[in-house]
C-alpha positions as CSV (number, residue, x, y, z in Angstrom):
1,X,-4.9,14.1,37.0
2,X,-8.4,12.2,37.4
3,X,-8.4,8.7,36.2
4,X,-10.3,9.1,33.1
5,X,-7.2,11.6,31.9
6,X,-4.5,9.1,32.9
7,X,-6.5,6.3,30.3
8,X,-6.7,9.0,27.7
9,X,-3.2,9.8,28.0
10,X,-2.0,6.3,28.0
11,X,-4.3,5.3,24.8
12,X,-2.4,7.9,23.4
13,X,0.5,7.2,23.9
14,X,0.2,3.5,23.4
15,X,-0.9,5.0,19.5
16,X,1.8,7.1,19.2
17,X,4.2,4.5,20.0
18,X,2.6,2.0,17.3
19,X,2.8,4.6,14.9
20,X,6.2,5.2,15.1
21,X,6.9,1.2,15.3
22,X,5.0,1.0,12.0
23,X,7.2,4.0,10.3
24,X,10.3,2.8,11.9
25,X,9.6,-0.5,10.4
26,X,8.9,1.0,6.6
27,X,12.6,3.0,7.1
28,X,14.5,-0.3,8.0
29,X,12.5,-2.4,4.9
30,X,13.2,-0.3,2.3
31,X,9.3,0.5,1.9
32,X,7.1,3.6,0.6
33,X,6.6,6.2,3.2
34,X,3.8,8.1,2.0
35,X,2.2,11.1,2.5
36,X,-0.9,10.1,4.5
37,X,1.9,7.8,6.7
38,X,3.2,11.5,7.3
39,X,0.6,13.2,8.3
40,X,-0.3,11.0,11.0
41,X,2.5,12.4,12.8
42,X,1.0,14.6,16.1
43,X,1.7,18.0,15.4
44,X,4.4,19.3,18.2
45,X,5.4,16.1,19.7
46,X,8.9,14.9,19.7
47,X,9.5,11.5,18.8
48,X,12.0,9.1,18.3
49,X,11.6,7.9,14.4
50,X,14.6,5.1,14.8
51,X,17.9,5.1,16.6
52,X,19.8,8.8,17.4
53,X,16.9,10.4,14.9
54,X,14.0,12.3,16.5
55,X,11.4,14.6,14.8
56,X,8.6,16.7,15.4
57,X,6.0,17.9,13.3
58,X,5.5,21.5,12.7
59,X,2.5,23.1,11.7
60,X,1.4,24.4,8.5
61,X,-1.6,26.2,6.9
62,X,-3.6,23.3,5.0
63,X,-2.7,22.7,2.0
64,X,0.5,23.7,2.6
65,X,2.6,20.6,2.9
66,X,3.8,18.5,5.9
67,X,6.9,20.2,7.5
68,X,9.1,18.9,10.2
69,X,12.1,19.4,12.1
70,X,14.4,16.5,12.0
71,X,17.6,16.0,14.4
72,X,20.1,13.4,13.9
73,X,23.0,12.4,16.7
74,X,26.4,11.6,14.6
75,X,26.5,8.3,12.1
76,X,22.5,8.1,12.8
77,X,20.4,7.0,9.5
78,X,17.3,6.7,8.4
79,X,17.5,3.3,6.1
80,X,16.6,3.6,2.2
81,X,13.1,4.8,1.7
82,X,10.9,6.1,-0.4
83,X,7.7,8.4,-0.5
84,X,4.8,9.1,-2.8
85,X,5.5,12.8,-2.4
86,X,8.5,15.6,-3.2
87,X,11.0,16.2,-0.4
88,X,13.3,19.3,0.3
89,X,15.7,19.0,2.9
90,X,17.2,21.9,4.4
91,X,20.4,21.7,6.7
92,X,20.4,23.8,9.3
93,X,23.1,22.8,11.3
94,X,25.8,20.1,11.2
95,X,26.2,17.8,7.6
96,X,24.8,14.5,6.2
97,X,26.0,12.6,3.1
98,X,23.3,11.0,0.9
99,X,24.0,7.1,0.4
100,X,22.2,6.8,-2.6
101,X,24.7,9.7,-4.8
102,X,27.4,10.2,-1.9
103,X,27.3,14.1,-2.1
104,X,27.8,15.6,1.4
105,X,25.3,18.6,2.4
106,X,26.2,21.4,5.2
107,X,24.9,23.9,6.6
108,X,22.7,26.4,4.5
109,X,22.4,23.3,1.6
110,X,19.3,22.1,0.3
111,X,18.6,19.0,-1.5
112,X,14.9,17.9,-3.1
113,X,14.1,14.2,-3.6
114,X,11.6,13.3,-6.1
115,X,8.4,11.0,-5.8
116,X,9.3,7.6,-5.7
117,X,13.3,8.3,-5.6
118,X,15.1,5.8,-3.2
119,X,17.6,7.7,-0.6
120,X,19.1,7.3,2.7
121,X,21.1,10.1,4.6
122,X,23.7,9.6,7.1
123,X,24.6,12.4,10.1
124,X,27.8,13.1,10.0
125,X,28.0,15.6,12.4
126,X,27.7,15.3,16.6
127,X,24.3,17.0,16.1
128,X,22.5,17.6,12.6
129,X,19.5,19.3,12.4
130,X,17.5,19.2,9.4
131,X,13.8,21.1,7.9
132,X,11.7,18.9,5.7
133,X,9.1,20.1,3.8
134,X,7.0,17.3,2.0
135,X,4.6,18.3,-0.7
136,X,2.2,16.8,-3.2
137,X,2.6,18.8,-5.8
138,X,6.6,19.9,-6.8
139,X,7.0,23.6,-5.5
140,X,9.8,24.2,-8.0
């Protein structure tokens, strides 16, 4: 790899890991997570968004929404959040409870959050994976 690669992989990366910092830091504070946060996420890369969580955005036609894939190691958790956007959640393997209304989703459930509606979810499986599809306008 010729030098001029290594720095552009580096910058990168050094960009990627602030942005995840920044998002990690909104999850932990309580704080809006918005929409244009979201799509700053790098399409195909996995990350770790906070402790035993890691995600990776998928990609979508434009217009489309923001979808990812979300996996969560046992008790892992996001932190209550927010975002300026509707959510649906979709289990596909393992459970999580939602904090906020303490209803426990398994596999094959869905669940859609509202703009502006606090939650926090808890794995409570050894290995949860989730699909979230975030959209601005409510596709039900």
């Amino acid at each position: 790899m010729s030098t001029e690669m290594k720095r552009l992989v580096l910058k990168n990366d050094e960009r990627i890991k602030s942005l995840f910092k920044t998002l990690s830091a909104k999850f932990e504070k309580g704080q809006m997570v918005t929409y244009m946060d979201m799509n700053t996420f790098p399409i195909l890369l996995r990350s770790m968004l906070s402790e035993g969580i890691h995600t990776k955005r998928l990609p979508l036609p434009p217009g489309a929404g923001l979808y990812f894939k979300v996996d969560f190691k046992k008790e892992s958790e996001l932190g209550v959040h927010q975002h300026d956007c509707h959510e649906h959640i979709t289990v596909d393997r393992g459970a999580f409870i939602d904090l906020t209304s303490g209803k426990i989703y398994e596999e094959g459930d869905e669940l859609i959050i509202k703009p502006g509606q606090m939650h926090n979810i808890k794995s409570l499986d050894h290995y949860t994976i989730l699909y979230i599809l975030f959209t601005r306008n409510d596709p039900y």
